[in-house]
C-alpha positions as CSV (number, residue, x, y, z in Angstrom):
1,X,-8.5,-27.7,-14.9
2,X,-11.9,-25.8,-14.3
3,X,-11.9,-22.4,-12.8
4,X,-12.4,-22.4,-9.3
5,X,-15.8,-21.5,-8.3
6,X,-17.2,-17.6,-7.4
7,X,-16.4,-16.6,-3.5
8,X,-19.4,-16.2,-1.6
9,X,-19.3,-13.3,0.8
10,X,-18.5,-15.1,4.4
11,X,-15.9,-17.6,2.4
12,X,-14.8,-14.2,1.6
13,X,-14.7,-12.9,5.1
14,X,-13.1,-16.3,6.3
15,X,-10.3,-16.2,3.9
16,X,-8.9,-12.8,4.6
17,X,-9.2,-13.6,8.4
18,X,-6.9,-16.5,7.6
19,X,-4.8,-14.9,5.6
20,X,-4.1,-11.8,8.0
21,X,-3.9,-14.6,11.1
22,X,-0.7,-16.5,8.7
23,X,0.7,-12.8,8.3
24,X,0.4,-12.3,12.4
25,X,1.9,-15.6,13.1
26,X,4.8,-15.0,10.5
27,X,5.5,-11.2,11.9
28,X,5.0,-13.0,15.5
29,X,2.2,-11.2,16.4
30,X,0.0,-12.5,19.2
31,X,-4.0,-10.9,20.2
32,X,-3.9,-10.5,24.1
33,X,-6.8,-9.2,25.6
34,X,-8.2,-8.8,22.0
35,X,-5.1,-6.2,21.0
36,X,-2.2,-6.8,18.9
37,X,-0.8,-3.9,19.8
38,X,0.0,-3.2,23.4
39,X,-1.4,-0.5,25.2
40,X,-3.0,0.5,28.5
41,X,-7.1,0.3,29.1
42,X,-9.6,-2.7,29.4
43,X,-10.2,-5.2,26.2
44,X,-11.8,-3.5,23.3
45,X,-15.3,-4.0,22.8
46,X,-13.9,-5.0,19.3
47,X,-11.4,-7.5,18.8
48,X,-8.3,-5.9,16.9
49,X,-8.2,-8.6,14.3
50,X,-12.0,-8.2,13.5
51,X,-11.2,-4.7,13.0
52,X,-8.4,-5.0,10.8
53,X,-10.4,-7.7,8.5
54,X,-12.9,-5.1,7.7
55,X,-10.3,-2.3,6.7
56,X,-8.5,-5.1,4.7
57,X,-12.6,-6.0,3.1
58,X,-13.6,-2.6,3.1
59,X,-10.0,-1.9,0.0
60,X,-10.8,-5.7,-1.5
61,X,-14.7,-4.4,-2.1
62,X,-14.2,-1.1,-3.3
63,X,-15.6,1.3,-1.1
64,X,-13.8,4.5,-1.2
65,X,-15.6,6.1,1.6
66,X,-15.7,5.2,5.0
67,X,-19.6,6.0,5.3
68,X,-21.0,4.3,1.9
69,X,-19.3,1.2,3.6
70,X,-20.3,1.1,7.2
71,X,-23.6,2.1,5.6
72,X,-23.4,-1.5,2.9
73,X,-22.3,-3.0,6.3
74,X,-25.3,-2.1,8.5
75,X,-27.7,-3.1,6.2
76,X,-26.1,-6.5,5.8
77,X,-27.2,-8.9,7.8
78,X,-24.7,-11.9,7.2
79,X,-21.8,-8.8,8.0
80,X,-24.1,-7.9,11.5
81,X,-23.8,-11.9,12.4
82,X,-20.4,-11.8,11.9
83,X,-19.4,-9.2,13.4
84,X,-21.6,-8.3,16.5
85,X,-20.1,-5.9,18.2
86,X,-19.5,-3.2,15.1
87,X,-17.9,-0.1,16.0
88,X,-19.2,3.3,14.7
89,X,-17.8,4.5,11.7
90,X,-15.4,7.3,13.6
91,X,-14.4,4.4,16.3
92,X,-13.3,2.5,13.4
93,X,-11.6,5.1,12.0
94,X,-9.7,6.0,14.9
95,X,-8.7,2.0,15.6
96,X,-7.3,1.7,11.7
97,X,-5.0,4.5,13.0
98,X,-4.0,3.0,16.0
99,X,-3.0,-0.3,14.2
100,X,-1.1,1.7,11.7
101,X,2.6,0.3,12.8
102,X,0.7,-3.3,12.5
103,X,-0.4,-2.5,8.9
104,X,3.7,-2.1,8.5
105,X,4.7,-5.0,9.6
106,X,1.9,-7.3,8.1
107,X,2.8,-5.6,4.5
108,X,6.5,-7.0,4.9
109,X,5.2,-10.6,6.6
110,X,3.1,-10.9,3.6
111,X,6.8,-10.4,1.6
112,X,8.4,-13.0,3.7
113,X,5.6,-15.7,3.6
114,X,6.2,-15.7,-0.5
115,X,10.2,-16.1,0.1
116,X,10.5,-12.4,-0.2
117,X,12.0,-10.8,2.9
118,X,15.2,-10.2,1.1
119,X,14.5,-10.0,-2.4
120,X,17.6,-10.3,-4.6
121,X,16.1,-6.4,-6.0
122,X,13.0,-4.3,-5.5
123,X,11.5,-1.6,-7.8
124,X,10.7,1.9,-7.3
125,X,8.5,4.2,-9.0
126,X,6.0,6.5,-7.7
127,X,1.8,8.0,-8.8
128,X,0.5,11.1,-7.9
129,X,-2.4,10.8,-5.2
130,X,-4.9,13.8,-5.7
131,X,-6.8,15.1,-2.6
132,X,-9.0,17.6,-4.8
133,X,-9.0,19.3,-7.8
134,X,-6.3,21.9,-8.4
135,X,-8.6,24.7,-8.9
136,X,-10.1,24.0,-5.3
137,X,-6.4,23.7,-4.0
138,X,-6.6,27.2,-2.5
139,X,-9.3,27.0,-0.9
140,X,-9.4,26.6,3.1
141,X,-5.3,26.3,2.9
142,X,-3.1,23.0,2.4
143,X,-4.9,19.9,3.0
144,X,-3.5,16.7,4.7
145,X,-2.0,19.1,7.0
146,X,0.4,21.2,4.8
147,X,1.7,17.9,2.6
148,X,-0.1,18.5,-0.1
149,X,0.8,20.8,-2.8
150,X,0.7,21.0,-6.8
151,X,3.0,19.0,-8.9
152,X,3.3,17.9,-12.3
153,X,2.6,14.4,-13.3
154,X,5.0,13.9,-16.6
155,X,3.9,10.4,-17.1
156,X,0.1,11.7,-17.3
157,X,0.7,14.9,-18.6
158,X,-1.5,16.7,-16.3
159,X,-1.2,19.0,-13.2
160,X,-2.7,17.5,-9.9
161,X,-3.2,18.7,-6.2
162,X,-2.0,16.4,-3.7
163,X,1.0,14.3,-2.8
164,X,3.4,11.9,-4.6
165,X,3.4,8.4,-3.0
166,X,6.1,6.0,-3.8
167,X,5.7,2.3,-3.7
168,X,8.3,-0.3,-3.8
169,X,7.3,-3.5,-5.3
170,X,9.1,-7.1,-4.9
171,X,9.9,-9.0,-8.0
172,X,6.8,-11.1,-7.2
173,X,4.6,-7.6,-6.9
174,X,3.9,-7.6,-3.2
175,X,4.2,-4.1,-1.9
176,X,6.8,-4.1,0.3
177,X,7.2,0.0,1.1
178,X,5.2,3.3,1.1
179,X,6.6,6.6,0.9
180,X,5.0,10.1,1.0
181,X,6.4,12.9,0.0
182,X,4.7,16.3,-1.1
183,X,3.3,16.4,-4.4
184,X,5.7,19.6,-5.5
185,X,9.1,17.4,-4.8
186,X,10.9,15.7,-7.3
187,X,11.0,11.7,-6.7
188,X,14.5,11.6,-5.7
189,X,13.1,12.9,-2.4
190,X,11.4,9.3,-2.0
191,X,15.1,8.1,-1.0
192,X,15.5,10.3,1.7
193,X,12.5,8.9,3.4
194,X,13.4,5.5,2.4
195,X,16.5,5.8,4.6
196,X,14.0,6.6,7.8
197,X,12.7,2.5,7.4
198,X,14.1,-0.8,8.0
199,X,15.0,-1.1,4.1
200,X,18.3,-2.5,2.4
201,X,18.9,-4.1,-0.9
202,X,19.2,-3.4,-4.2
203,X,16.3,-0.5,-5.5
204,X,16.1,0.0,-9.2
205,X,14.2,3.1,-10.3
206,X,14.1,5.3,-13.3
207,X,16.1,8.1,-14.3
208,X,14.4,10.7,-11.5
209,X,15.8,8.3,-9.3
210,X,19.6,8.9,-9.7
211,X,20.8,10.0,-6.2
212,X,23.7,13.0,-6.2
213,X,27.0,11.5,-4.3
214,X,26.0,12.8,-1.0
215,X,22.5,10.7,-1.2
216,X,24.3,7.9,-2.6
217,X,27.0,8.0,0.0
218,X,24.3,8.2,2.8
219,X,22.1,5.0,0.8
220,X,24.9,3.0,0.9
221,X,25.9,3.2,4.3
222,X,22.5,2.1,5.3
223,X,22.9,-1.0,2.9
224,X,20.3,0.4,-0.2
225,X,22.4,-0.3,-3.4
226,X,20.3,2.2,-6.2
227,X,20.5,1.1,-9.8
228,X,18.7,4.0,-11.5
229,X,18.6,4.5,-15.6
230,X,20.7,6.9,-16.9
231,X,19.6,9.7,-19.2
232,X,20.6,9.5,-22.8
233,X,23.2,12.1,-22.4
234,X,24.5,10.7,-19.5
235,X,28.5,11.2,-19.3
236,X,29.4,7.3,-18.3
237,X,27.0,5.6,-20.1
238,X,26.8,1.8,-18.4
239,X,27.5,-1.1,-20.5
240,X,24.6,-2.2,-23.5
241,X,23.3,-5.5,-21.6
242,X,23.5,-4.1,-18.0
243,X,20.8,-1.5,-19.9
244,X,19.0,-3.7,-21.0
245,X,18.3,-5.9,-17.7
246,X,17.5,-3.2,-15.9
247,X,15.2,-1.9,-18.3
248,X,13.7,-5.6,-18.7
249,X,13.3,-5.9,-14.5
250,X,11.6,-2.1,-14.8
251,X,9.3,-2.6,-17.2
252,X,6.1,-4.0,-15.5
253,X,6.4,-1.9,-12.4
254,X,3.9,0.8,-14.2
255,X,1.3,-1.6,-15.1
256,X,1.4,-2.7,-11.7
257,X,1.1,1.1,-10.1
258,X,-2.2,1.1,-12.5
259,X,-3.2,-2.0,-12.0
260,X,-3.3,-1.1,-7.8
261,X,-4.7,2.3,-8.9
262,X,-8.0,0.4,-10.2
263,X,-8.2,-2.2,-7.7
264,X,-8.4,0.3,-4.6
265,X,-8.8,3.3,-6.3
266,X,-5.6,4.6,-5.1
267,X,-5.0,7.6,-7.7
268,X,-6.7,10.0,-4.9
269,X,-7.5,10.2,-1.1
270,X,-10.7,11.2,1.1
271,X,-9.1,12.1,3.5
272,X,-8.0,15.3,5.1
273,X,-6.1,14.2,8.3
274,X,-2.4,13.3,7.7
275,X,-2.7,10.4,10.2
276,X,-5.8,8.7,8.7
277,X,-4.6,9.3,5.2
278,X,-1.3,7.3,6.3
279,X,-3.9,4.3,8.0
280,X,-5.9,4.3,4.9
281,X,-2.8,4.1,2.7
282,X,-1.0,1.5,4.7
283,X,-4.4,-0.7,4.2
284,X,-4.7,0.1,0.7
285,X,-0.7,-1.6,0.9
286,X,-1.9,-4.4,3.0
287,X,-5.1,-5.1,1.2
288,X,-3.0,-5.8,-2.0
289,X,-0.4,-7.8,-0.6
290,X,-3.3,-10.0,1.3
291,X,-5.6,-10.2,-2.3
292,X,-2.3,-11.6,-3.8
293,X,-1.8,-14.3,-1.0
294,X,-5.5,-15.6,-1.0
295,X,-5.2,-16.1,-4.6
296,X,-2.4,-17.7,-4.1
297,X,-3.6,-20.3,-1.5
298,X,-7.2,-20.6,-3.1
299,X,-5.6,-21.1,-7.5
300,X,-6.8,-18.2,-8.8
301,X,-5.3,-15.4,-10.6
302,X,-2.6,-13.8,-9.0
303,X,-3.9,-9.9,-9.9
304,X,-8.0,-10.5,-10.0
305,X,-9.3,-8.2,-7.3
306,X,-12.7,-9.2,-9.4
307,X,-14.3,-12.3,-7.2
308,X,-13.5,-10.2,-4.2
309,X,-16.3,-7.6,-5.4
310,X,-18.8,-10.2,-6.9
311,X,-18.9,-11.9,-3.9
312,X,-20.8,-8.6,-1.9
C-alpha cells in the first residue's frame, strides 16, 4: 500500500473542521446563532466553530505564540478566504477562554468516538510545565496567578519554575483528563483534583501515586479504583505477575508525555493568566486527541503530527 499523499493546507483546514463537527455531534453539541455555548448577546461576528478550528490549527502547526500565528495567518491569503471575518488576536484569545468547558467535553467525545468512554483502565503520570526560568522566578511575584512555584523534576533531574500538569491517557493514547496542580506539590495531589471531574475507573500510576487510606477511601467512593506501583520496600508486596501487568500497561505512558511535549510544545507556557493558560492547555489536550482521529479516518500514522506542519 503506498503512503497516502502530503496534506495541503485547506484539506488541512477541512479535515479538522470535520473532525471537531463528529466530536460536536458525538458530545451533542449543536451551533445556534453561531455559539455552541449558550449565552446572552447578538451572534458573534465569528462563528464559534471557526474559532475553535484555528485554536485546534494554531497546536497542530506549531505556533507557540498567539502573535507569531495571527501574524502567519494575516499574511496568508488562502487562511483570509477562509476565514473572513478573523478576530483580532486578543478577541480570539478571550473566545478560546470562553469555549474552555467545550474544549472539556470535545476531549472526552474524542474518547468515546474510538470506543473509549469507559476504558477498561487509564494511566496517569504527570511533566513539569515551566512558565520561566527559575532564576527569573522571583521577579514581579508568582506568575499564573500564585500557581506557580519551584519544584523538582526527578525524572529530568533538574529544578524548574512553574506547575506540574497531570494527564491521563486511555489505552489507545487519547487524552482523556488534565490536571494542574502547583509545581511545589507532590503528584499525589493530582488525585485530589481528579475527584473535582466526572472521572471513574480504574487509574494506574506510579509509585508517587499511592493514595494514604483517607484519599483512597474518598477515590473509591467516587468510583476511581487506583492501582499505583509499590516501592521496593513496600510492606505487602503484590503478587509477581500482577507486577508485572501493571508495569507492562505503564510503560509507554512516558514516551507518550514526550511525544505530546514535541508535538505542541507542551513542556512550558506563554502565558501569564491562569484562565488563558487553562484554554491554551485544554487545546493543547484537544488538538492531540483531534491529530489522532484525523489520522485515523485519513490511514496515516496514528502519532505523526508531521504532515500537519508541512502542509503550512
Amino acid at each position: 500500500m503506498s503512503a497516502p499523499a502530503a496534506l495541503q493546507l485547506e484539506d488541512l483546514v477541512t479535515a479538522v473542521y470535520c473532525a471537531l463537527d463528529d466530536a460536536l455531534a458525538e458530545a451533542r453539541i449543536t451551533c445556534r446563532n453561531g455559539k455552541l455555548l449558550p449565552r446572552r448577546g447578538p451572534a458573534p461576528e465569528m462563528d464559534d466553530r471557526e474559532v475553535l478550528c484555528l485554536a485546534v490549527l494554531q497546536e497542530l502547526l506549531g505556533f507557540e505564540s498567539d502573535n507569531a500565528y495571527f501574524r502567519w495567518l494575516h499574511n496568508n491569503a488562502l487562511l483570509k478566504r477562509l476565514f473572513p471575518t478573523l478576530l483580532t488576536r486578543q478577541k480570539f484569545a478571550e473566545r478560546r477562554v470562553l469555549l474552555t468547558p467545550l474544549l472539556q467535553k470535545l476531549c472526552r467525545a474524542f474518547c468515546a468516538l474510538h470506543g473509549e468512554a469507559a476504558p477498561p483502565f487509564s494511566v496517569i503520570d504527570s511533566h513539569p510545565v515551566s512558565v520561566c526560568e527559575v532564576v527569573r522566578s522571583k521577579r514581579g511575584g508568582r506568575r499564573l496567578e500564585g500557581l506557580s512555584a519551584t519544584g523538582y523534576c526527578a525524572s529530568l533531574k533538574k529544578y524548574f519554575h512553574g506547575v506540574r500538569e497531570h494527564l491521563v491517557f486511555t489505552p489507545g493514547g487519547y487524552v482523556s483528563e488534565v490536571l494542574t496542580t502547583s509545581g511545589n506539590r507532590h503528584d499525589v495531589n493530582g488525585l485530589y483534583e481528579l475527584l473535582k471531574r466526572p472521572f471513574s475507573g480504574a487509574l494506574l500510576g506510579d509509585s508517587a501515586y499511592q493514595p494514604n487510606q483517607e484519599l483512597r477511601r474518598r477515590l473509591e467512593g467516587a468510583g476511581i479504583r487506583v492501582h499505583a506501583e509499590q516501592r521496593r520496600n513496600a510492606r505487602e508486596p503484590r503478587p509477581e505477575y500482577f507486577r508485572r501487568w501493571l508495569h507492562q500497561r505503564r510503560s509507554a505512558i512516558e514516551r507518550r508525555i514526550g511525544l505530546y511535549n514535541r508535538q505542541f510544545q507542551a513542556s512550558r507556557t506563554l502565558n501569564r493568566s491562569a484562565r488563558h493558560y487553562k484554554a491554551r492547555r485544554w487545546t493543547k489536550a484537544l488538538a492531540h486527541n483531534c491529530s489522532r482521529h484525523v489520522n485515523a479516518e485519513q490511514g496515516r500514522p496514528v502519532e505523526s503530527t508531521a504532515h500537519f506542519r508541512a502542509a503550512a
